[in-house]
C-alpha positions as CSV (number, residue, x, y, z in Angstrom):
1,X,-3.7,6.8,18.3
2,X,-7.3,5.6,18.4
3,X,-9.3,3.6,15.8
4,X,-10.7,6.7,14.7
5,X,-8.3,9.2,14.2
6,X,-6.6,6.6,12.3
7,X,-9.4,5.8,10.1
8,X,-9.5,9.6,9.5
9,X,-5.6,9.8,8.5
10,X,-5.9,6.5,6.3
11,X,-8.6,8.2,4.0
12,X,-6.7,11.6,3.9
13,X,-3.6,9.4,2.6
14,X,-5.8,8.0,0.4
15,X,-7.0,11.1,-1.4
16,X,-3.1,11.4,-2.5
17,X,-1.4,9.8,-4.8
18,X,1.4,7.4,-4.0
19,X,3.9,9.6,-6.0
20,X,2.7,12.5,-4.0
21,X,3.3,10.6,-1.3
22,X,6.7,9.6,-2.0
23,X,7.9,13.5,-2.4
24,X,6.2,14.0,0.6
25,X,8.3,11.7,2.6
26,X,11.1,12.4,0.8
27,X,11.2,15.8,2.9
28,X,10.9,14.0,5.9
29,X,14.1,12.2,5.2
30,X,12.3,8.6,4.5
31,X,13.7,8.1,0.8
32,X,13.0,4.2,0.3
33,X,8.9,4.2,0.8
34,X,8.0,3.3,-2.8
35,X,7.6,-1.0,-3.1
36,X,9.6,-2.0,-5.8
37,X,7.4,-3.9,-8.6
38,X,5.0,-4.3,-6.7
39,X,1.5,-3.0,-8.5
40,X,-1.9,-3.4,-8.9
41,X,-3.7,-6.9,-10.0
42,X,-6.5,-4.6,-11.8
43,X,-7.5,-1.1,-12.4
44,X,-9.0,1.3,-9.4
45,X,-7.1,-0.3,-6.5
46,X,-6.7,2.4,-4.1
47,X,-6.8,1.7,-0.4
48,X,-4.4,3.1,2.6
49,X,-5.0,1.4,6.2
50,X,-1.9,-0.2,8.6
51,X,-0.1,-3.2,7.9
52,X,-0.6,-6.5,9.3
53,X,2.5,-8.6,8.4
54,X,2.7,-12.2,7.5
55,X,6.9,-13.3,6.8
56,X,7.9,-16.0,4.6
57,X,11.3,-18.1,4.6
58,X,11.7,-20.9,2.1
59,X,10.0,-23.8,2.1
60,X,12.3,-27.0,3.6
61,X,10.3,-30.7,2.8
62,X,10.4,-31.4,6.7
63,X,9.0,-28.2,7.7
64,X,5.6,-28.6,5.6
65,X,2.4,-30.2,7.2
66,X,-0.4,-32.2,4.9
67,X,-2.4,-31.4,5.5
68,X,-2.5,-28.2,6.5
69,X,-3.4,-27.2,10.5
70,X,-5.4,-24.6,10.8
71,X,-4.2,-23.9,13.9
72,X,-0.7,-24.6,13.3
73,X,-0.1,-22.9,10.1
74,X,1.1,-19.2,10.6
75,X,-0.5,-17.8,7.8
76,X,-4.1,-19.3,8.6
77,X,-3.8,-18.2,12.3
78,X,-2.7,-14.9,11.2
79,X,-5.4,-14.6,9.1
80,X,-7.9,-15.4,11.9
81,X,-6.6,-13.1,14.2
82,X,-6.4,-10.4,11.4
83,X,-7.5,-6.5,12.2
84,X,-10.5,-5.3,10.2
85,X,-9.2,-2.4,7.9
86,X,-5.5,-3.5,7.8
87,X,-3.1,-4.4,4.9
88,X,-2.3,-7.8,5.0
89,X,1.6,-7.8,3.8
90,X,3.2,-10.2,3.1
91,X,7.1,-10.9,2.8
92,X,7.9,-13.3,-0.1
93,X,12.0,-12.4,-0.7
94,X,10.4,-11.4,-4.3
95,X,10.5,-15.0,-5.4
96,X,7.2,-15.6,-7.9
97,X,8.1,-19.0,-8.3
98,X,4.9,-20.2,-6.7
99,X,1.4,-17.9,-5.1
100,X,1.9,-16.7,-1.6
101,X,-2.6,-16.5,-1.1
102,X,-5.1,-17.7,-3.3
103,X,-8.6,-16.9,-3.3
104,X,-10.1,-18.8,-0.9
105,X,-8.0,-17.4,1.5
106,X,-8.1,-13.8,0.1
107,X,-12.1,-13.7,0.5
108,X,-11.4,-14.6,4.1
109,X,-9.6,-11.6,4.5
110,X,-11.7,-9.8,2.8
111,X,-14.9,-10.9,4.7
112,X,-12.9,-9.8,7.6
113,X,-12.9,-6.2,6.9
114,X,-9.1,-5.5,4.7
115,X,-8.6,-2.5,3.0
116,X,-6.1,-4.7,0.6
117,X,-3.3,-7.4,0.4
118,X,0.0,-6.8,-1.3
119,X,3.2,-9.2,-1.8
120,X,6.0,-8.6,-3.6
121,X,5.5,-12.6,-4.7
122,X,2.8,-13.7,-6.6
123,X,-0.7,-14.6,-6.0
124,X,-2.3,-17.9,-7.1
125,X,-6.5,-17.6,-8.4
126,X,-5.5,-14.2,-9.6
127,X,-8.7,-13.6,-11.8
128,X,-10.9,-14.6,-9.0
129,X,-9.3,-12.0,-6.8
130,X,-9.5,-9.7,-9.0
131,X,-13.2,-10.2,-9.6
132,X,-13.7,-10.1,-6.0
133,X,-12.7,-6.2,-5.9
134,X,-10.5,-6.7,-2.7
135,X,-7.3,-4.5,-3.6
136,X,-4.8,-6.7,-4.1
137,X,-0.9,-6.2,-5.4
138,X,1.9,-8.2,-6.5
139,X,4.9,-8.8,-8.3
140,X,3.3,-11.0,-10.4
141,X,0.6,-14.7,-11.0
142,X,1.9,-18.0,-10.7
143,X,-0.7,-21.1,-10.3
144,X,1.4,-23.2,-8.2
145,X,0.5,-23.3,-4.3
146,X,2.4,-21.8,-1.8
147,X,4.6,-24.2,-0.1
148,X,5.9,-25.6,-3.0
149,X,8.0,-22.2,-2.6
150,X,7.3,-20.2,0.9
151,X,7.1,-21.7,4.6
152,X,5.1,-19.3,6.5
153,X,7.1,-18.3,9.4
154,X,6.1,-15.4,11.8
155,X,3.1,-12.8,11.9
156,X,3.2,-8.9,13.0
157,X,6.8,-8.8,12.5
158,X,9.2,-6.3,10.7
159,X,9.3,-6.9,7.2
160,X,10.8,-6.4,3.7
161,X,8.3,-6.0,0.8
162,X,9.3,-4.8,-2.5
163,X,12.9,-3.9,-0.8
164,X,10.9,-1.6,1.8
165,X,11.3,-2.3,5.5
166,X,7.5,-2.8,7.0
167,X,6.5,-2.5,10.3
168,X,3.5,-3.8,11.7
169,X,1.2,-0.3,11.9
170,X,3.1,1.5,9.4
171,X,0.4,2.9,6.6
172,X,0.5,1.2,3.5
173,X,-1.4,3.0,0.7
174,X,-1.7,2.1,-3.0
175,X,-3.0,3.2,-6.0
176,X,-2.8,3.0,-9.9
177,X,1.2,3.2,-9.8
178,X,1.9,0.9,-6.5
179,X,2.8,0.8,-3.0
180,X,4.3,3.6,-0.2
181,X,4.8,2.5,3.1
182,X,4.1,5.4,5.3
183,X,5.9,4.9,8.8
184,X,3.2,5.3,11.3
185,X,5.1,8.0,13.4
186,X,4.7,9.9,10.7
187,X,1.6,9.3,8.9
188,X,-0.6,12.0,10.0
189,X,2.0,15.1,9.1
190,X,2.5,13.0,5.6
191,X,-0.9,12.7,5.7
192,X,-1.7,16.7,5.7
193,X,1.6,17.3,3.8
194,X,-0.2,15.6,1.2
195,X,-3.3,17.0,0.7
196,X,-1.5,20.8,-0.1
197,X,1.1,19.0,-2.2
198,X,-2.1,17.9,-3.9
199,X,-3.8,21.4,-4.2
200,X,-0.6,23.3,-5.1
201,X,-0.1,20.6,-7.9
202,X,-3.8,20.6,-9.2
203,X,-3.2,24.3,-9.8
204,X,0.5,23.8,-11.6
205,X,-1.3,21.5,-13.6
206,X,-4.0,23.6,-14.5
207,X,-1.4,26.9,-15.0
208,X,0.8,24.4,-17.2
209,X,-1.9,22.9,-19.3
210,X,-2.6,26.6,-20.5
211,X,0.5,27.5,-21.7
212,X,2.2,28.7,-18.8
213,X,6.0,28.2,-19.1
214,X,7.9,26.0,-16.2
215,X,10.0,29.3,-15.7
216,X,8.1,30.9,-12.5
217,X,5.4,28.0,-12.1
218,X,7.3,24.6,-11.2
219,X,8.8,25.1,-9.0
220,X,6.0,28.3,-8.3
221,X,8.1,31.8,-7.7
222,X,6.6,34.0,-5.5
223,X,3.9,35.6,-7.3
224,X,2.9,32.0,-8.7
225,X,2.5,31.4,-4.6
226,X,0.5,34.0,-4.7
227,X,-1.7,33.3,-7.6
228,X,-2.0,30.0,-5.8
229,X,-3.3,31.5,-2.4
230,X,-5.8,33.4,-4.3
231,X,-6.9,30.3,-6.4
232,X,-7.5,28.4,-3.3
233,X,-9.9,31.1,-1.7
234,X,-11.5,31.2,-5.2
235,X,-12.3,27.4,-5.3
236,X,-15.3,26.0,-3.2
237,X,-13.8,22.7,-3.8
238,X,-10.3,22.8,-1.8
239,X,-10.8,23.8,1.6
């Protein structure tokens, strides 16, 4: 898949929403996508693009270095050698005890072209990332650095975040409500899957909101369907 095409299948993920997203998969058999509470630092986080995947093991007093090598630490180097418009992800076991990034190192990411980071730790700086307007997700805060409770250990491998399996180039999207991990076999399928699950809902919604019953319109019957085909030809606004 080229840089472009993917671009073009990130955004069309990220025009639907992550629950969207899970029914979506959900018909494709993939039934454990949604990141478990994992969500949003701040309001208006939406971003999809392909993981890049940092994995944590506890820390161990004769594993740490002070201080730190840049070119030794696995978490600095993957950071340098990160891919402009990934997900940095990283693998904490869910332990919050201490942050897995602060901001420092956030910005760096962010200078460098990511579409978000997302933990299921914590973060440490949180406001500042948060000011910063990089899309950011977690668990939860906790001010205390990160080897005080992670070792960084390998980069670009599988992972578990939010008890979902991550591989490196699997779409991670977010929004409002969380996390999906979109395998990248089948992200661009999800990805048009999506957008009709979308338009077919939009016009539930609007049916629903006035005063249609649930009988015949969710799920739609057959002449909802075609009330819906007709709605879409009707609507300069969904193609």
């Amino acid at each position: 898949m080229g840089s472009t095409e993917l671009t073009g299948i990130c955004e069309r993920l990220k025009l639907a929403s992550t629950a969207t997203l899970t029914s979506v998969l959900r018909s494709q058999g993939i039934t454990r996508s949604f990141m478990h509470d994992v969500v949003p630092l701040g309001p208006n986080m939406r971003m999809a693009g392909p993981a890049y995947t940092l994995r944590y093991i506890p820390a161990r007093e004769d594993l740490d270095e002070e201080p730190v090598d840049n070119l030794k630490d696995v978490q600095r180097i993957g950071i340098e050698q990160f891919t402009e418009g990934s997900v940095f992800v990283i693998d904490a076991r869910g332990d919050t005890r201490a942050g897995t990034m602060g901001s420092i190192l956030a910005k760096r990411l962010q200078v460098k072209g990511a579409a978000g980071i997302v933990t299921d730790g914590a973060y440490r700086d949180s406001p500042s990332i948060i000011s910063s307007g990089l899309p950011s997700f977690a668990v939860g805060m906790n001010a205390h650095t990160n080897k005080t409770i992670h070792f960084p250990s390998e980069i670009q491998v599988p992972i578990a975040c939010g008890e979902v399996a991550v591989l490196p180039g699997d779409i991670i999207v977010g929004d409002d409500e969380g996390v999906v991990v979109v395998p990248a076999n089948l992200a661009q399928d999800t990805a048009k899957r999506a957008i009709e699950m979308e338009r077919k809902e939009e016009f539930i919604y609007e049916k629903i909101s006035s005063g249609a019953s649930i009988v015949g319109t969710y799920p739609p019957d057959e002449k909802t369907m075609a009330e819906y085909e007709n709605w879409k030809k009707s609507n300069s606004n969904v193609e």
